[in-house]
Residue frames as qw, qx, qy, qz and C-alpha x, y, z in Angstrom:
[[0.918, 0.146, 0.265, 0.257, 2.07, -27.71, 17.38],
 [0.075, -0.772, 0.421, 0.470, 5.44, -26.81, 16.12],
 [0.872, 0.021, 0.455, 0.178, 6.30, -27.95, 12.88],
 [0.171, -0.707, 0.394, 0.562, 9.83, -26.50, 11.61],
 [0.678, 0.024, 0.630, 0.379, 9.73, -29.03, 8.72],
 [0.356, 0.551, -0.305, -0.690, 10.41, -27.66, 4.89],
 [0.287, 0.296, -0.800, -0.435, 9.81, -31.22, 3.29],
 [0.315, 0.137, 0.882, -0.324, 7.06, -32.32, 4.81],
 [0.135, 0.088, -0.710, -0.685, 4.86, -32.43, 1.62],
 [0.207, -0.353, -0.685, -0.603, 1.57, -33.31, 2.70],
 [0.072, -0.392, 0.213, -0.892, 1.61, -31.56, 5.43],
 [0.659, -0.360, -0.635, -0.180, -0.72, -34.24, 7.30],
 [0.460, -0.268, -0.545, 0.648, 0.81, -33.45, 10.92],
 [0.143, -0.156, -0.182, 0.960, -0.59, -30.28, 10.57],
 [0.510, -0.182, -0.467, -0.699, -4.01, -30.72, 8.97],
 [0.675, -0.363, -0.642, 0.014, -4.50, -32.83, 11.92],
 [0.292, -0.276, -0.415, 0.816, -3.43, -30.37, 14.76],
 [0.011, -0.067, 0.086, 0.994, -6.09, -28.00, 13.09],
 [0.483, -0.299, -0.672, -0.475, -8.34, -30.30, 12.55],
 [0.432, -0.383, -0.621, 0.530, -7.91, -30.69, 17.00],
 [0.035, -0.954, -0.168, -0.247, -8.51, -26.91, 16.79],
 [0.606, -0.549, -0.087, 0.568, -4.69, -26.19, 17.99],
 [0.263, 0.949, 0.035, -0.172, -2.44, -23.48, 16.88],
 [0.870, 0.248, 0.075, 0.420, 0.77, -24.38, 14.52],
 [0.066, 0.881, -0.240, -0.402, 3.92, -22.53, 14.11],
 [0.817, 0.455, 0.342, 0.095, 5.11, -23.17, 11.01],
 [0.491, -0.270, 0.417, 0.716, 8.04, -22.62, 8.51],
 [0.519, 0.723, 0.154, -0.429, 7.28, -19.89, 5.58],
 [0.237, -0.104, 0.869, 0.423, 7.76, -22.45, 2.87],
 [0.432, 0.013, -0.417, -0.800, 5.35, -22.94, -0.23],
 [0.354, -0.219, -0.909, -0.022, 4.67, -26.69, 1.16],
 [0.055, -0.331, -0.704, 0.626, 2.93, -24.21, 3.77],
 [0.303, -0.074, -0.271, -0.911, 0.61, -21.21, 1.75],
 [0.446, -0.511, -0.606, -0.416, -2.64, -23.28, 2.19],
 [0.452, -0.706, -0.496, 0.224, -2.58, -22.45, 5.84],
 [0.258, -0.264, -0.176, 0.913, -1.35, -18.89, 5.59],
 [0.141, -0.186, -0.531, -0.814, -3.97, -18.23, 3.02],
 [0.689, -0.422, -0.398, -0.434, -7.37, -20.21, 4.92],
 [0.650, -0.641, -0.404, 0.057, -5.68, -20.34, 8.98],
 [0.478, 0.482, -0.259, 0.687, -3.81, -17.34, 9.28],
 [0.533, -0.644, 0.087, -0.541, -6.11, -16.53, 12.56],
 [0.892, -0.378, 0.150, -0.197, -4.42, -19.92, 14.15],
 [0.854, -0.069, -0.061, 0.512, -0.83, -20.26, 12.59],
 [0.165, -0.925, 0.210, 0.269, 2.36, -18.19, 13.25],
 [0.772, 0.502, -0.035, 0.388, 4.93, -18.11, 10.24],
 [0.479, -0.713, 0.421, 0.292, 8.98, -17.83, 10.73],
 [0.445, 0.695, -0.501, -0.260, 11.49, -17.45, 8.42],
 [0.954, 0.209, -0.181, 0.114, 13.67, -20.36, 7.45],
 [0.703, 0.086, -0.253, 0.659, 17.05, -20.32, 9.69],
 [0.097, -0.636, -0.015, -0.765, 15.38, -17.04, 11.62],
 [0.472, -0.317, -0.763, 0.306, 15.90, -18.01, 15.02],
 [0.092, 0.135, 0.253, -0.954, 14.87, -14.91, 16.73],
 [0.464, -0.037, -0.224, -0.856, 11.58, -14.89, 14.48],
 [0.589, -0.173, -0.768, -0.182, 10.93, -18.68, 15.48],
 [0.290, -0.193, -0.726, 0.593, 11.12, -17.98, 19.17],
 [0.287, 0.090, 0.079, -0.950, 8.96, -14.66, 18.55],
 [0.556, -0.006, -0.498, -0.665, 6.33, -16.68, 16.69],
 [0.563, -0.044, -0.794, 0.224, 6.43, -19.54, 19.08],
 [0.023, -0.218, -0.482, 0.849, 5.59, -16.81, 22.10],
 [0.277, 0.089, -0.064, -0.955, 2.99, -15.61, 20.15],
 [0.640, -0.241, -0.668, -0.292, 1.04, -18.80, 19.15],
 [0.178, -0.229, -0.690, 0.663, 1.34, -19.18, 23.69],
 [0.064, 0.230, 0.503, -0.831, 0.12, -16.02, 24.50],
 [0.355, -0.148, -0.484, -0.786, -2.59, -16.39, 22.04],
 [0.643, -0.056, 0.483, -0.591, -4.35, -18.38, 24.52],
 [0.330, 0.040, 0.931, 0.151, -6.15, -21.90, 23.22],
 [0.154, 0.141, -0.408, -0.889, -7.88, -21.63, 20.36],
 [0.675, 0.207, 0.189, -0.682, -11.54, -21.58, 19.44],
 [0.667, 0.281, 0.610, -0.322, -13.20, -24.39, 17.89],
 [0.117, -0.091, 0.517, 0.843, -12.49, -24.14, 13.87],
 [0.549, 0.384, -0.042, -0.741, -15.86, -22.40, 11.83],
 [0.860, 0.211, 0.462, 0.038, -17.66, -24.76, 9.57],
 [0.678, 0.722, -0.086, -0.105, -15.58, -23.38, 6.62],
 [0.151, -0.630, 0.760, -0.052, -12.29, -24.13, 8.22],
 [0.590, -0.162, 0.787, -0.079, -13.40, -27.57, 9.18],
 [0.773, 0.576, 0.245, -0.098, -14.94, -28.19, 5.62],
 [0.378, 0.842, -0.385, -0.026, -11.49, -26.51, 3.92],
 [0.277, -0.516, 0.801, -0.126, -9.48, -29.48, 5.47],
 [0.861, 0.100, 0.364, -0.341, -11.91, -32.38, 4.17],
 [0.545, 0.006, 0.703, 0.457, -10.48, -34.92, 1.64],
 [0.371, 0.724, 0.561, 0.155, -13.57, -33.76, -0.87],
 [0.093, 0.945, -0.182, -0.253, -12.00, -29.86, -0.62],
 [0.298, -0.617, 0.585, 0.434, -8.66, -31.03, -1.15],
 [0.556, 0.351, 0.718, 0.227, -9.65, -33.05, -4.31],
 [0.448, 0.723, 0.510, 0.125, -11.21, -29.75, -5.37],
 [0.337, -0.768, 0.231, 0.494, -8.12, -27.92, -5.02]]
């Protein structure tokens, strides 16, 4: 999944591509930190307005190959109940 967005705010398009077990590239924005912090094994961060670093990051989530299953602490760190206890 690619999602360039900096105002997407709950960030649902992407809690749901992880929840599929894909791999995201993402904008490094704050609306993003919970997945650099708890799926840094499964997204690829790019500056804002860094085309070069989006295309790099965009190759790299590829050649990573398709991605494992998520662990139970991934899949548990996405639940409504975690995010409550956030």
């Amino acid at each position: 999944l690619v999602n360039a967005s900096t105002s997407d705010v709950l960030c649902t398009v992407t809690v749901e591509a992880l929840a599929m077990g894909r791999r995201c590239v993402l904008a490094r924005h704050p609306s993003n930190t919970f997945f650099q912090e708890h799926f840094a094994d499964r997204c690829y961060f790019f500056n804002v307005g860094d085309a070069k670093g989006f295309a790099f990051a965009v190759r790299k989530a590829i050649a990573a190959g398709p991605a494992k299953p998520l662990p139970p602490e991934q899949r548990s760190a996405l639940t409504w109940t975690a995010a409550c206890e956030r």
